[in-house]
C-alpha positions as a Python dict, from the first residue, in 0.01 Angstrom:
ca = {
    (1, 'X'): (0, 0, 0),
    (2, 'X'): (-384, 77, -74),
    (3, 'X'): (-321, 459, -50),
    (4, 'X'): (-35, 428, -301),
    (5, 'X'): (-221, 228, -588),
    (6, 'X'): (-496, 447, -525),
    (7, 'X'): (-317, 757, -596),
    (8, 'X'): (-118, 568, -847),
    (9, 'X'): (-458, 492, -1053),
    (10, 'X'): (-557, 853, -996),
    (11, 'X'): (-291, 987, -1134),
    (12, 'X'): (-236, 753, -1477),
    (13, 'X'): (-605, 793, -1584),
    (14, 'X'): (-526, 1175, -1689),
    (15, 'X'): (-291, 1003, -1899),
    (16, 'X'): (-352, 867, -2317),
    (17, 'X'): (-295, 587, -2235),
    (18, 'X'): (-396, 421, -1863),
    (19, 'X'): (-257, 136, -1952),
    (20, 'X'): (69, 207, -2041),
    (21, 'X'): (130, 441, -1827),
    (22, 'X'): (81, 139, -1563),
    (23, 'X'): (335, -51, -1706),
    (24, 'X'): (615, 179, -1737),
    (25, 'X'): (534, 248, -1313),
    (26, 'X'): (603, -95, -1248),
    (27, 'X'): (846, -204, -1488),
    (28, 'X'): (1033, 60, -1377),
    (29, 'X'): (1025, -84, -1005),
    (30, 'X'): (1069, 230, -853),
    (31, 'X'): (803, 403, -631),
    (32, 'X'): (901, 738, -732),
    (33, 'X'): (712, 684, -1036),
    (34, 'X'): (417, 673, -916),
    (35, 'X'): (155, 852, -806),
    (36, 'X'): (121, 1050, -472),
    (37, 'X'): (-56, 868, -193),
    (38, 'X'): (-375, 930, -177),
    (39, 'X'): (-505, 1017, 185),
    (40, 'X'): (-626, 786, 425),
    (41, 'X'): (-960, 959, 488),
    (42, 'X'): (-1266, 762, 300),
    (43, 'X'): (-1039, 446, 225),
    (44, 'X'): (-1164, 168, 381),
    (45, 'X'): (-1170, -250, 338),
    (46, 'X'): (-1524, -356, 245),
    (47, 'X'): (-1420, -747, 159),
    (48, 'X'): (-1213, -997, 68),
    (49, 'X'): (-1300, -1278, -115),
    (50, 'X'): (-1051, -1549, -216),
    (51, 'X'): (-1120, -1826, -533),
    (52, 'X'): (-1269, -2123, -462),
    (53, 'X'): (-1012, -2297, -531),
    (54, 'X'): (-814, -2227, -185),
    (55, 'X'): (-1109, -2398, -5),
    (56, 'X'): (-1155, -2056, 235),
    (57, 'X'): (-1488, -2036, 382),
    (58, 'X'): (-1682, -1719, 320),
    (59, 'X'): (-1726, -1547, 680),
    (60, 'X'): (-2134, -1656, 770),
    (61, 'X'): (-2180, -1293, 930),
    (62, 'X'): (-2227, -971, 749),
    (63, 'X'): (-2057, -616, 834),
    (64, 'X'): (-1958, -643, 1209),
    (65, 'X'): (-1865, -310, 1339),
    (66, 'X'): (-1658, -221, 1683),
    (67, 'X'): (-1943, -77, 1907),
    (68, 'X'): (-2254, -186, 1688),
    (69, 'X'): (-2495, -424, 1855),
}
């Protein structure tokens, strides 16, 4: 899903008008609209953070990687 708004965005900013451009991808509700996906090399989650508002605890640690310690 990442890889596809990724190359999605990519793709619409060489357009006049980002924006729009946007909006006619997803009202048309069809993925062959949009752009190509972009490749999985260099994507990667850094966070999430919710609102408040969902009472969700920030995690108390910082980056844990697999092997690090």
């Amino acid at each position: 899903m990442v890889r596809n708004i990724v190359g999605t965005l990519l793709a619409v900013q060489q357009e006049p008008d980002p924006a729009a451009a946007v909006a006619r991808i997803l009202a048309s509700g069809k993925r062959r609209f949009a752009g190509a996906t972009a490749p999985a090399c260099g994507l990667y989650l850094w966070s999430v953070e919710y609102p408040p508002l969902y009472g969700i605890p920030a995690p108390s640690q910082g980056l844990i990687l697999p092997g690090a310690g």
